[in-house]
C-alpha positions as CSV (number, residue, x, y, z in Angstrom):
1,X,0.0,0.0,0.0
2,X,1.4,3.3,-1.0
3,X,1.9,6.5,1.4
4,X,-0.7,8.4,-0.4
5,X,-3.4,5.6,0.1
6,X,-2.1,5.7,4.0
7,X,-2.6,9.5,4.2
8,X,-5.9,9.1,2.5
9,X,-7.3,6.4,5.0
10,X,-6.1,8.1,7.9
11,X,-7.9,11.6,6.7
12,X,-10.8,9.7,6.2
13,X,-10.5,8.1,10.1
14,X,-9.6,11.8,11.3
15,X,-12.7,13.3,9.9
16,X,-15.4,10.8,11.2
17,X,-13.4,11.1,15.0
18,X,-13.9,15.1,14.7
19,X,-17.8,14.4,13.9
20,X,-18.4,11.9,16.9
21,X,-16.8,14.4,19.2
22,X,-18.7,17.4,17.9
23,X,-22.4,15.5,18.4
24,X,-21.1,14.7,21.6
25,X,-20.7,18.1,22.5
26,X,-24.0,19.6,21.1
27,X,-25.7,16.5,23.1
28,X,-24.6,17.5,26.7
29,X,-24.7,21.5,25.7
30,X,-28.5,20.9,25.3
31,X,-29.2,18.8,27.7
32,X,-27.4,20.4,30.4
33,X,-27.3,24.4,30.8
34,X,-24.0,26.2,31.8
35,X,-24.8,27.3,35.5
36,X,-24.8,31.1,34.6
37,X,-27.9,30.4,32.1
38,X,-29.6,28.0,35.0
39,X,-33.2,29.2,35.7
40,X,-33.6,30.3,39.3
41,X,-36.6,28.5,41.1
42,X,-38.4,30.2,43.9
43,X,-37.2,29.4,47.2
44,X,-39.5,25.9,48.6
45,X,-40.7,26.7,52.0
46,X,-40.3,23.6,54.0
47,X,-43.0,21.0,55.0
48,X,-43.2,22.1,58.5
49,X,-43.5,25.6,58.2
50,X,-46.2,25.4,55.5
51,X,-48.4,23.1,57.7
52,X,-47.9,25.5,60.6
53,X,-51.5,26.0,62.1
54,X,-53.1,29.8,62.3
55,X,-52.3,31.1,66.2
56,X,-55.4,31.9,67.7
57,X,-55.3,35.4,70.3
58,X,-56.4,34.5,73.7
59,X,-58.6,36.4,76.3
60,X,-58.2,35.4,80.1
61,X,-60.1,37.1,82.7
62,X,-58.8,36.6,86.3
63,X,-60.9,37.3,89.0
64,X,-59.7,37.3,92.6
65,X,-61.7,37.1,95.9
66,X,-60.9,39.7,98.7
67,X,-63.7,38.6,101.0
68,X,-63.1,37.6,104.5
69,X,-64.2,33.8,104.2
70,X,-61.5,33.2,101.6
71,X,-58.8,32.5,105.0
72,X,-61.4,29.8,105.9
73,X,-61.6,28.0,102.6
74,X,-57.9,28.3,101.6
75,X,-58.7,30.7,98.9
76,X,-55.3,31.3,97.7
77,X,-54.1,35.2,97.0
78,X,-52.8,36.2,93.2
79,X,-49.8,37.8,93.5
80,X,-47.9,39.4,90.2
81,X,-45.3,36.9,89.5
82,X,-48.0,34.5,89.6
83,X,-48.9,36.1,85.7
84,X,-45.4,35.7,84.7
85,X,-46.5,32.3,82.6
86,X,-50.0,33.7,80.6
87,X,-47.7,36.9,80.3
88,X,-45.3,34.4,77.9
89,X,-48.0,32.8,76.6
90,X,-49.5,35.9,75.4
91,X,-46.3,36.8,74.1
92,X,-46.6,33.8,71.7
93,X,-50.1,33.7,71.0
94,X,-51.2,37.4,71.2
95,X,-54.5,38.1,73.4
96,X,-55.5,40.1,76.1
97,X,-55.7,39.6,80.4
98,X,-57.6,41.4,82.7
99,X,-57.2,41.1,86.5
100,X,-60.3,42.0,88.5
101,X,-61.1,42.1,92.3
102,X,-64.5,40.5,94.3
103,X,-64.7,43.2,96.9
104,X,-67.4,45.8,98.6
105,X,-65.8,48.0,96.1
106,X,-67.2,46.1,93.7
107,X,-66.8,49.0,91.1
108,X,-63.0,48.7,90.7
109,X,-61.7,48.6,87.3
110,X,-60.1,46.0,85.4
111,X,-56.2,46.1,85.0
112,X,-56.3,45.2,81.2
113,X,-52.9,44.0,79.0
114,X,-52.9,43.7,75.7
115,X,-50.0,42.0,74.1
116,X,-49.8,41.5,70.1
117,X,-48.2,37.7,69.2
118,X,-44.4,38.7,68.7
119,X,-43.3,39.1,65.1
120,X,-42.4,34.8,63.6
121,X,-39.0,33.9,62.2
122,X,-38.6,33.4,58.8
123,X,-39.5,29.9,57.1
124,X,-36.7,27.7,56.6
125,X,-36.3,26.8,52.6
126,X,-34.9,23.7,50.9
127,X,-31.5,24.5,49.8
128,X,-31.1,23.9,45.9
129,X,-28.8,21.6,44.8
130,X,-27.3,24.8,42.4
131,X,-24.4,26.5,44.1
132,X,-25.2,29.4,42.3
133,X,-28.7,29.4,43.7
134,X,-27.9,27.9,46.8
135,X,-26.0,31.2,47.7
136,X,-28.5,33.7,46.6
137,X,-30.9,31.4,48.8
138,X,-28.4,31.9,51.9
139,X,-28.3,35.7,51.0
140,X,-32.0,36.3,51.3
141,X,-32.1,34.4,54.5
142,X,-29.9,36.7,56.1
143,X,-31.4,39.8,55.1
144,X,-34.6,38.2,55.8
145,X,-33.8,37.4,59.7
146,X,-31.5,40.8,60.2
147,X,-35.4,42.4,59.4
148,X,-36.8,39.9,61.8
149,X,-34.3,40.9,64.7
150,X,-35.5,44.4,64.4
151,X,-39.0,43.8,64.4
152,X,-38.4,41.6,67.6
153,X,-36.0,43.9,69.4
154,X,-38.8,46.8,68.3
155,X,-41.7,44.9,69.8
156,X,-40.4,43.5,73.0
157,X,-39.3,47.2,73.8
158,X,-43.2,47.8,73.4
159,X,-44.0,45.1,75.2
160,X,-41.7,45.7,78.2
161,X,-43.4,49.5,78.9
162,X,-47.0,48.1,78.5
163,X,-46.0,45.3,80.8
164,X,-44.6,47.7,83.0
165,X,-47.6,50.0,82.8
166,X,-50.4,47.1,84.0
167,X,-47.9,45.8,86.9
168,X,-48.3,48.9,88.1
169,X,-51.7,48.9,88.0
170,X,-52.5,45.4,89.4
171,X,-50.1,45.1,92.1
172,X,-52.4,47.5,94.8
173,X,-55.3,45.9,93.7
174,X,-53.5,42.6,94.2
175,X,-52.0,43.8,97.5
176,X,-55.4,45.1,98.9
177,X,-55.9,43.4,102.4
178,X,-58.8,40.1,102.0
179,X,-61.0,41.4,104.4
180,X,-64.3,42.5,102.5
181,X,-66.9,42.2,104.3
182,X,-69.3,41.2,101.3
183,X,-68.6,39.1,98.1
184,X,-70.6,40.1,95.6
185,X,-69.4,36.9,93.3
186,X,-71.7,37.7,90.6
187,X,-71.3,41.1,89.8
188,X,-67.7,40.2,89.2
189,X,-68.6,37.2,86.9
190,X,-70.8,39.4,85.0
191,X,-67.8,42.2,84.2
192,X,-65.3,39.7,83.5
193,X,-68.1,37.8,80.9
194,X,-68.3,41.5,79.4
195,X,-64.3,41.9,79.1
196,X,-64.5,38.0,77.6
197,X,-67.3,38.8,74.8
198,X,-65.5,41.7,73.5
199,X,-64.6,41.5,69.8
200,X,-61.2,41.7,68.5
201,X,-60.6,44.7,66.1
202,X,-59.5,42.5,63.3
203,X,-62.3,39.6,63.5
204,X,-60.1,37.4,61.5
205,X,-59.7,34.4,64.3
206,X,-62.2,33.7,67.0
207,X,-60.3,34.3,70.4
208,X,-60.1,31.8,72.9
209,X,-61.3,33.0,76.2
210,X,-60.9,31.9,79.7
211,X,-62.2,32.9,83.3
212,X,-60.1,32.2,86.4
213,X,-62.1,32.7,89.7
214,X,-60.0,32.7,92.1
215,X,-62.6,32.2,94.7
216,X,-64.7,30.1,97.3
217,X,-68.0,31.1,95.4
218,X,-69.7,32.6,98.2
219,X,-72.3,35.1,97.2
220,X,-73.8,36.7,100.7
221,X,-75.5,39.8,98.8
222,X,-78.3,37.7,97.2
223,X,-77.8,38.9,93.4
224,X,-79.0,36.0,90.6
225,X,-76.6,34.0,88.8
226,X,-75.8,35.7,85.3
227,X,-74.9,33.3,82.4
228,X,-71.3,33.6,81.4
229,X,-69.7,33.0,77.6
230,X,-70.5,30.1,76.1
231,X,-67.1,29.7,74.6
232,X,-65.3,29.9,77.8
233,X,-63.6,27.9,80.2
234,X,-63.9,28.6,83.7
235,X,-62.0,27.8,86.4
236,X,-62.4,28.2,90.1
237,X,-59.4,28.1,92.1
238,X,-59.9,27.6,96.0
239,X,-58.2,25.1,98.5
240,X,-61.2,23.6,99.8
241,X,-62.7,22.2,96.3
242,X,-65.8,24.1,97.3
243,X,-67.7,26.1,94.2
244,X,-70.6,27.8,96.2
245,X,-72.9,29.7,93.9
246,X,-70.9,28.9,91.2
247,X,-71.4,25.6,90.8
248,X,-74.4,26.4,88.2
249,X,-71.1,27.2,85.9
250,X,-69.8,23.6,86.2
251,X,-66.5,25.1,85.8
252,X,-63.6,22.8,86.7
253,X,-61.7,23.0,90.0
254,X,-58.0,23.6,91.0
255,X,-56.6,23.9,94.2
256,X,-53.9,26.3,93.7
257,X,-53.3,28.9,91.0
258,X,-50.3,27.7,89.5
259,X,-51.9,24.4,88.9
260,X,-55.0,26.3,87.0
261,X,-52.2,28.5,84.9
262,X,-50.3,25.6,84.0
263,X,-53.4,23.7,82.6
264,X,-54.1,27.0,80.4
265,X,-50.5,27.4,79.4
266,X,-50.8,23.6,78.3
267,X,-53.7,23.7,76.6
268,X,-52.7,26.2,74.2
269,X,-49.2,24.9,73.7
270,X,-49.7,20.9,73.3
């Protein structure tokens, strides 16, 4: 075989190589995109933060004796700190408490709070697989929860002077001597109903509501039992079990404040 027919087949084998590696290339150009011309998806919120139930705003009414038969029937005394745990829960839920007296001053005011939920972190997203994306992902994140920070440092500042504000207010009613010589049970029921069936302003979730009587449900002025939310709980809080006129409520029974708190506290956080 000649040199020329040698050049001519190896041309030949040269030619059809070049051809198999071009169509190779065009093949993976169009199936896979350089990373600059990627397409950027939208961040995926993950599964548990889109299954994340609504938070419903709470309203507890608390509604201590001052009579002079609560030393006999181990009617414990609310003191301030004893709020400390719906003053959390309020914190995370949003809502409102009101602290009220049964007393021959029976036309003492409510101390009122209102706390608005604090402000939620942001969702956590499922990382793309793209490094490209992956870091603009991590980017927004961060900017996302520097803006949260704020919001939370912002609103616990507000929260800490209306706190304030209401200790202030509750702690001489709550440090008023128990010595009443009436109880006037019902009158008190019936303010703390009206505190309970107020509306919220935006009317978007139906508040949950609760009444705390810390009491021994003795009623010595003769006044008729007035009906009380039907979408409340009520609790009466006295050491000796007893529930007096209040047992038309059927309201369930604690012996000691902390033990009724706890029960709401785990009721809305289960």
């Amino acid at each position: 075989m000649t040199l020329v027919t040698h050049l001519s087949i190896f041309r030949t084998i040269l030619s059809i190589a070049v051809l198999v590696v071009v169509a190779l290339v065009q093949s993976g150009c169009s199936t896979t995109p350089m990373p600059a011309a990627a397409k950027s998806e939208p961040a995926q919120v993950s599964a548990a933060a889109q299954t994340k139930p609504t938070r419903s705003p709470l309203r507890i009414a608390l509604i201590q004796d001052k009579s002079l038969s609560t030393g006999e029937t181990r009617t414990p005394q609310l003191k301030v700190e004893d709020l400390d745990p719906l003053l959390e829960l309020l914190g995370l839920m949003g809502g409102e408490l009101a602290v009220g007296i049964i007393h021959d001053r029976s036309n003492l005011a409510f101390a009122r709070l209102r706390i608005d939920a604090g402000p939620e972190e942001p969702a956590a997203v499922v990382e793309s697989d793209n490094p490209f994306e992956r870091r603009d992902q991590r980017a927004a994140q961060r900017k996302l929860k520097e803006k949260f920070e704020e919001r939370e440092q912002s609103w616990r500042e507000d929260m800490q002077t209306r706190i304030g504000e209401f200790q202030g207010a509750v702690d001489p009613m709550l440090s008023m001597a128990a010595d009443a010589n009436h109880s006037p049970v019902w009158d008190a029921v019936k303010r703390a109903d009206l505190f309970l069936s107020e509306s919220d302003s935006d009317g978007n979730t139906e508040p949950r509501r609760y009444a705390v009587l810390i009491t021994d449900g003795i009623d010595d002025v003769g006044a008729r039992p007035v009906p009380i939310n039907s979408r409340t709980r009520i609790l009466v809080v006295n050491g000796a079990g007893q529930l007096g006129a209040l047992a038309v409520l059927k309201p369930q029974r604690f012996e000691s404040i902390a033990a009724a708190v706890r029960y709401i506290v785990g009721l809305e956080t289960k």
